[in-house]
C-alpha positions, 0 to 999 in steps of 0.5 A, a space after each residue: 500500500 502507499 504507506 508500505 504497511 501492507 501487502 496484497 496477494 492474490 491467488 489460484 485458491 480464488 482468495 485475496 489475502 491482506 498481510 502486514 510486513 511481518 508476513 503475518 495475515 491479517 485478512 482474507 477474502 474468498 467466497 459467495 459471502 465476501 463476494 470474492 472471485 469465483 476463479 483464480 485471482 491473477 493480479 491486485 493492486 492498491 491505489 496510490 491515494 492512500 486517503 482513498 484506501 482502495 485495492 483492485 482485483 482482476 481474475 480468470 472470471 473475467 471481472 475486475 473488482 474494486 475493494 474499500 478498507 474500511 477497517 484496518 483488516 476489513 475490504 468490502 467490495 464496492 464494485 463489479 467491473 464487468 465487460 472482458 469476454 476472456 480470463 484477465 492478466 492483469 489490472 493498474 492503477 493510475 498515478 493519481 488513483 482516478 482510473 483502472 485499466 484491466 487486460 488479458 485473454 480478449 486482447 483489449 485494454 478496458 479503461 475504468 473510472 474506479 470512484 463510480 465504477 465507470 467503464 470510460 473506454 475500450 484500447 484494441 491491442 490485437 493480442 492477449 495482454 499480459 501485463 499494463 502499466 501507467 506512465 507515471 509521468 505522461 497520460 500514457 498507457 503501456 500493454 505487454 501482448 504476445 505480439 509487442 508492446 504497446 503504448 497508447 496516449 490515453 487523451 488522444 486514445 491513439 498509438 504512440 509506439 510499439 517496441 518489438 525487439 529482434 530474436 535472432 537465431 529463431 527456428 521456422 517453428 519456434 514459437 516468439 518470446 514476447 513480453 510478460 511484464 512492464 515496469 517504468 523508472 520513477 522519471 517515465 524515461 525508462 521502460 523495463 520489459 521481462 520476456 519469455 525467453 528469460 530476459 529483461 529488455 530496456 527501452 529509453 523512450 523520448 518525446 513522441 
């Protein structure tokens, strides 16, 4: 959480559990009663606005769900975001805690507008999304698909770049590494990407 107190995971048992930093558990949520996920939980994140004391959760129920800590060991559910066709990857929360942007399997981008629980707008990336991440410094969105890594400018809801780097020495029939995880530098001029093939790319992204 924003104020490094707290850890959130998520896991194949449908379960989204709450720790301290002493790895002590302190809650969890997981079925009908708790209005849980009703399928593995692939990815969670806390808001940055520490005085919101919001986390979101995406799984392979294809819904993202937004929690409110409204006891120090208690998240209620306080809102279904429904709309993917496909499993999810992954969910991001924005810099300013106002938007959430979920990916996976259906291979779109889904813009969320988390206080209301407003769906905004949909980004096609052409391929299954497996992680998104904000700009920390731009009004920019970044995908990690299995066909590259796309950056869209979010006001003008428009590409910007794709990074697609070469693989050489590839066979006919041997399946392209891709990415599986992004992650930006504190000043958004470097973007850290894992692939596949057990490597960590870094791109230097200018002005565009």
């Amino acid at each position: 959480n924003p104020e490094n107190t707290k850890i959130l995971s998520g896991s194949r048992d449908k379960s989204i559990k709450l720790w301290n930093v002493l790895a002590s558990e302190m809650a969890t949520i997981s079925g009908p009663s708790m209005h849980g996920h009703t399928d593995w939980v692939s990815c969670v994140r806390f808001s940055p606005k520490a005085e919101e004391n919001l986390a979101v959760s995406a799984g392979w129920d294809k819904v993202v769900k937004v929690w409110l800590g409204v006891l120090e060991h208690e998240y209620h559910l306080k809102y279904n975001l429904v709309g993917h066709t496909g499993y999810l990857n992954t969910v991001t929360v924005s810099p300013d805690g106002s938007l959430c942007a979920s990916g996976g399997k259906d291979g779109v981008a889904m813009l969320w507008e988390i206080t209301y629980g407003k769906q905004l707008y949909v980004l096609e990336a052409g391929s299954e999304i497996h992680s998104l991440v904000f700009s920390p410094t731009r009004y920019w969105l970044v995908a990690a698909t299995t066909k590259n890594i796309t950056i869209w400018d979010l006001e003008a809801k428009k590409v910007v770049a794709t990074l697609e780097p070469e693989f050489e020495g590839l066979g006919e029939r041997a399946l392209k590494p891709y990415c599986t995880s992004v992650c930006w530098n504190y000043e958004g001029t470097i973007l850290y990407a894992g692939y596949t093939d057990k490597s960590v790319r870094v791109w230097q992204i200018g002005a565009m």
